[in-house]
C-alpha positions in Angstrom: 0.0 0.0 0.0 1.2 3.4 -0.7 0.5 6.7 0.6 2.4 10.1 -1.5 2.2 13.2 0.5 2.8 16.5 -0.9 4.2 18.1 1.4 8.2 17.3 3.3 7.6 15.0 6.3 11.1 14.6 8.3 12.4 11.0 8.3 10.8 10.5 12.0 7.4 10.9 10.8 7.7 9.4 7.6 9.1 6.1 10.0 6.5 6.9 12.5 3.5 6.0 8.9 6.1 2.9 8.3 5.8 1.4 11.6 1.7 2.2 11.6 1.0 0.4 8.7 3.8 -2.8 8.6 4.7 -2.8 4.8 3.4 0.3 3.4 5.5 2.6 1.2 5.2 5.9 2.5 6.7 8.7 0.1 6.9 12.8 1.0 8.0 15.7 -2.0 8.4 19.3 -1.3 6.1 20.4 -4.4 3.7 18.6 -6.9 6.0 18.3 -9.5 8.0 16.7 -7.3 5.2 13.9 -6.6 3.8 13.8 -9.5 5.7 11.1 -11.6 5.4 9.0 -8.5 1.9 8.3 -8.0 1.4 6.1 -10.6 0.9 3.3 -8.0 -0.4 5.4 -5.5 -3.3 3.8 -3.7 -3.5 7.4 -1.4 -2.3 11.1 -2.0 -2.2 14.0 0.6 -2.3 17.4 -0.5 -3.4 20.6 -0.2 -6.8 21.6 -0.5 -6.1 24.6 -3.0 -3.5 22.5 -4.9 -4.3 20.8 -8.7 -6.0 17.6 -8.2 -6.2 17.1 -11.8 -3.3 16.1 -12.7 -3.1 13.7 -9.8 -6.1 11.8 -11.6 -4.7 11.5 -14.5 -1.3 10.0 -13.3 -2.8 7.8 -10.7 -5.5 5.2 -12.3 -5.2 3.2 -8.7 -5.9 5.9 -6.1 -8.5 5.3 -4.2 -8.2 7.9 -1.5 -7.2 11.7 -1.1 -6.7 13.4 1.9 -6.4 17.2 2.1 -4.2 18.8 4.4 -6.2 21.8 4.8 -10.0 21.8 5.8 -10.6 23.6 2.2 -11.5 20.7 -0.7 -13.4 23.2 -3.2 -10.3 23.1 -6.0 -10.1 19.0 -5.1 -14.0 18.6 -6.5 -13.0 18.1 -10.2 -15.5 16.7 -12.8 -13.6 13.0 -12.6 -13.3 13.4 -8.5 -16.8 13.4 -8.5 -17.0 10.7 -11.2 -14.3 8.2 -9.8 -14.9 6.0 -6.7 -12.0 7.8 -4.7 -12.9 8.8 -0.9 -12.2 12.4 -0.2 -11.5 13.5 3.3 -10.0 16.7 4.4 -8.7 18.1 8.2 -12.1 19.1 9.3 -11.6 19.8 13.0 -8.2 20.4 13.6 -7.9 24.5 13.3 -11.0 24.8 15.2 -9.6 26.3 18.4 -7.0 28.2 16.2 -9.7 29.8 14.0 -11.9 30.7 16.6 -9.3 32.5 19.1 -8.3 34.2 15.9 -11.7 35.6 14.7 -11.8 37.2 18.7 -8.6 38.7 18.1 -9.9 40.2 15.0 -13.4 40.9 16.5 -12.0 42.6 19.6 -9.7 44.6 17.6 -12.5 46.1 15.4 -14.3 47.0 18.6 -11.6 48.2 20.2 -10.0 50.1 17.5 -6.4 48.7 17.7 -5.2 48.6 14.2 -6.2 52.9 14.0 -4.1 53.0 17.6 -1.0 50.8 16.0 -0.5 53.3 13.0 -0.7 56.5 15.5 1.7 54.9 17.8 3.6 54.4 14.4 3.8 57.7 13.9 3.8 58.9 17.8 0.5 60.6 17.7 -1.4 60.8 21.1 -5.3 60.5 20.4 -8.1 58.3 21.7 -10.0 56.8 18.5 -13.7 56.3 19.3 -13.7 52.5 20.9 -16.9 50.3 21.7 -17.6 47.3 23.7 -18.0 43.8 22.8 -20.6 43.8 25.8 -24.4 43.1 24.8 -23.5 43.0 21.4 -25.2 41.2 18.9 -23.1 38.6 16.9 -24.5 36.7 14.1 -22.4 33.3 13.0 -23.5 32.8 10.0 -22.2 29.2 9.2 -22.4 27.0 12.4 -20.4 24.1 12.2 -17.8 23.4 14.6 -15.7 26.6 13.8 -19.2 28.2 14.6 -19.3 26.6 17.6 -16.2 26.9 19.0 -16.3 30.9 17.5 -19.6 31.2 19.7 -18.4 29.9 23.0 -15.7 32.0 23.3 -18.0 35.1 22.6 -20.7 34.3 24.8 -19.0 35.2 27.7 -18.9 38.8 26.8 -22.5 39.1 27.7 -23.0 38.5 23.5 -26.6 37.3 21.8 -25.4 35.1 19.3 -27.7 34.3 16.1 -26.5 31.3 14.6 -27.7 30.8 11.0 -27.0 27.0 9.8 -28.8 24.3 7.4 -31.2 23.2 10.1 -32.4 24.6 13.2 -31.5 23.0 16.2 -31.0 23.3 20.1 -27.4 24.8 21.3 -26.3 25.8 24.9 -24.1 29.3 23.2 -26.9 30.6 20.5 -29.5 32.9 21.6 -31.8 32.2 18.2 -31.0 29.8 15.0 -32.0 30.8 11.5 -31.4 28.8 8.3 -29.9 30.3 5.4 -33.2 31.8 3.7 -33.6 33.8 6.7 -30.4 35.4 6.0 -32.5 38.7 5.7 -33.5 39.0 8.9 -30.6 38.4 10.6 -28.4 40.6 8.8 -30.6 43.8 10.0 -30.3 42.7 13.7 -26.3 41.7 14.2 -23.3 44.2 15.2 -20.7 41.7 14.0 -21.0 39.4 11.2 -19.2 36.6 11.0 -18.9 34.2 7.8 -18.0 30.7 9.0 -19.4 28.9 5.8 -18.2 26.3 3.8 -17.4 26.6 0.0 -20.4 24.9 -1.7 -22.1 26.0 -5.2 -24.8 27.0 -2.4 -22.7 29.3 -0.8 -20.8 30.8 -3.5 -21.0 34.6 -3.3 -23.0 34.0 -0.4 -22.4 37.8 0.8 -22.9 40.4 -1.8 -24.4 44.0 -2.2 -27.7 43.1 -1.1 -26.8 41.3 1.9 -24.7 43.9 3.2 -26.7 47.0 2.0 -28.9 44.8 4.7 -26.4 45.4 7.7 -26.3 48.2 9.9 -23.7 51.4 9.2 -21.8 50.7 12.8 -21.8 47.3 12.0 -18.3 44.9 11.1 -17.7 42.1 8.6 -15.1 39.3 9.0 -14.8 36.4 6.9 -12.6 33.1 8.1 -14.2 31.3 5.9 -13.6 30.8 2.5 -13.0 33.7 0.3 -15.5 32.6 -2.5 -18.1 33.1 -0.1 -17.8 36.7 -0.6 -18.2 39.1 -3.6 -15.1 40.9 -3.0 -16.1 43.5 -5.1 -19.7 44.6 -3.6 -17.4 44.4 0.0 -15.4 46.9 -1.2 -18.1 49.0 -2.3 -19.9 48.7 0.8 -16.2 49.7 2.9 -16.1 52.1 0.3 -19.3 54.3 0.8 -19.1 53.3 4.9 -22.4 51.3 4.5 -20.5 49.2 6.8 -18.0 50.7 9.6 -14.7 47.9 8.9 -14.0 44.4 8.0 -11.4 42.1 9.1 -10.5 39.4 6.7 -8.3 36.2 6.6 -9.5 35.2 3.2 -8.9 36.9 0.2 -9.5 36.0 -4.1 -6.4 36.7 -4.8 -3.8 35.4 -2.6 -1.3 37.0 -1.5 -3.5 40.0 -1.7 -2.5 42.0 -4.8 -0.4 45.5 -4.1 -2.8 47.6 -5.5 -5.9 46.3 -4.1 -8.3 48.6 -2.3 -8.2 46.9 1.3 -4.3 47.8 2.0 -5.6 51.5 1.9 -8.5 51.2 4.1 -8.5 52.0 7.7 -11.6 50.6 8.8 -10.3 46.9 7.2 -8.1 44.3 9.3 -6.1 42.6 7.0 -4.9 38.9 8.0 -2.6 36.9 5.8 -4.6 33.6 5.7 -3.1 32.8 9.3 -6.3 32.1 11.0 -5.6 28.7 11.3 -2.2 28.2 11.8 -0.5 27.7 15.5 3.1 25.7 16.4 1.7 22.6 17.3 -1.7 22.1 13.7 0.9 20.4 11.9 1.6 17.5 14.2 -2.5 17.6 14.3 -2.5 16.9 10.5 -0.1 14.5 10.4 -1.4 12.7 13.3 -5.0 12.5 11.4 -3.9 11.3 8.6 -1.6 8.7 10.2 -4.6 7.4 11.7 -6.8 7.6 8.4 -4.1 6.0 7.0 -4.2 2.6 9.3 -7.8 2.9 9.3 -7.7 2.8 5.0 -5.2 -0.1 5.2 -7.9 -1.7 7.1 -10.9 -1.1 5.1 -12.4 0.7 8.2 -14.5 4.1 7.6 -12.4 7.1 7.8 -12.4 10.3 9.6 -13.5 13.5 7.8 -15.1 11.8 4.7 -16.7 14.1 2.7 -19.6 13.9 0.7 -18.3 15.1 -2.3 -22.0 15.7 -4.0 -22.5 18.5 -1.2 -18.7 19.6 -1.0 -18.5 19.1 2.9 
């Protein structure tokens, strides 16, 4: 059985996938074109979730299982992924707690105006910018899976009411209310901080654009950690534009890196985060350990963790 990942691994973790699964060839390159004249007899690949699956297809008629790295498999849904019998799973899970202490970080810094108080000190000018409080603030999530979740119980105790919008409407001990998505228009009007959590699904493509956020109040902030196809970037920076919205803070952009001459380095009421939302000292070891364990669980026939559903992209 043999696993490519494309990505380095040291020697001690590549061992570490040896020992696991007694047998198996286990095979790390630094790029794709690295890996890719080696996965002819693949039965697995790792990779990235914004990398080319394509290609991989074509040079491996055996696989039978991709992994992603990340938690992102929108560029791995090809027309022959969703054709061929090859299980899809991705690191759902992992960057939870990561994401979610960095969307506070964000959200308090919005509030609190740090990034207006960073550039004065920058330039050593004394002046108090006009803060707000997190407190009794209304917070919609829209997207509540367990980024959502984790997201929501960190907020809640800052005296928060949280409006949750997700595919069905259920019970949960950190949500004030729960909407589904065609109720998007009423809980747009109501929310001081919107925060797009969503998966990227044909559903949720350009999920937020000038009407849903000619929808949201003037004093109110936008941040996306979720996917940046979820957002028309150009009604967003419209909407930052004419201050029908007062800031954003975003980790996801269309373009990444975020082109030099794009609007959103110019604008002080936007935060912007170099896709870093998700990324602490110790998620690697997290990724590697999941899909060690995927991988003894495939060598075993037994269901994996994470599988997606690749119909519904999630």
């Amino acid at each position: 059985m043999k696993l490519v990942i494309l990505n380095k691994i040291s020697e001690e973790k590549l061992t570490e996938f040896r020992n696991a699964v007694p047998g198996s060839v286990i095979e790390s390159y630094p790029s794709p074109c690295d890996a890719l004249s080696h996965v002819s007899d693949a039965d697995a690949i790792a990779m990235w979730g914004f990398q080319n699956v394509q290609p991989f297809l074509e040079a491996s008629p055996h696989v039978r299982w991709i992994h992603s790295l990340s938690d992102g498999v929108e560029h791995l849904l090809t027309k022959d992924m969703l054709k061929r019998p090859i299980i899809l799973t991705n690191s759902h899970g992992i960057h939870d707690h990561a994401v979610a202490d960095h969307t506070l970080a964000l959200l308090l810094s919005l509030v609190r105006c740090l990034p207006i108080m960073i550039r004065q000190q920058d330039q050593k000018i004394w002046k108090r910018p006009k803060t707000d409080s997190l407190y009794q603030k209304t917070v919609a999530i829209i997207g509540y899976g367990s980024i959502g979740k984790a997201i929501a119980q960190r907020i809640k105790g800052f005296n928060t009411k949280i409006l949750a919008v997700k595919k069905h409407i259920s019970d949960d001990p950190f949500t004030d209310q729960v909407y589904t998505a065609d109720q998007i228009k009423d809980v747009l009007p109501k929310a001081d901080i919107t925060i797009a959590a969503l998966p990227s699904t044909p559903e949720t493509n350009e999920f937020f654009g000038k009407k849903e956020f000619s929808l949201m109040k003037k004093t109110s902030f936008f941040i996306n950690i979720a996917r940046a196809s979820v957002v028309n970037e150009n009604a967003l920076v419209e909407a930052l534009s004419e201050h029908r919205i007062a800031g954003a803070a975003l980790d996801v952009f269309e373009k990444e890196p975020l082109p030099e001459n794009h609007p959103f380095w110019s604008m002080e009421n936007v935060i912007i985060s170099p896709h870093s939302a998700s990324f602490t000292p110790d998620s690697w070891n997290h990724v590697l350990e999941l899909l060690k364990n995927n991988f003894i669980a495939f060598s075993k026939g037994e269901k994996l963790t994470n599988e997606i559903n690749k119909t519904k992209g999630y």
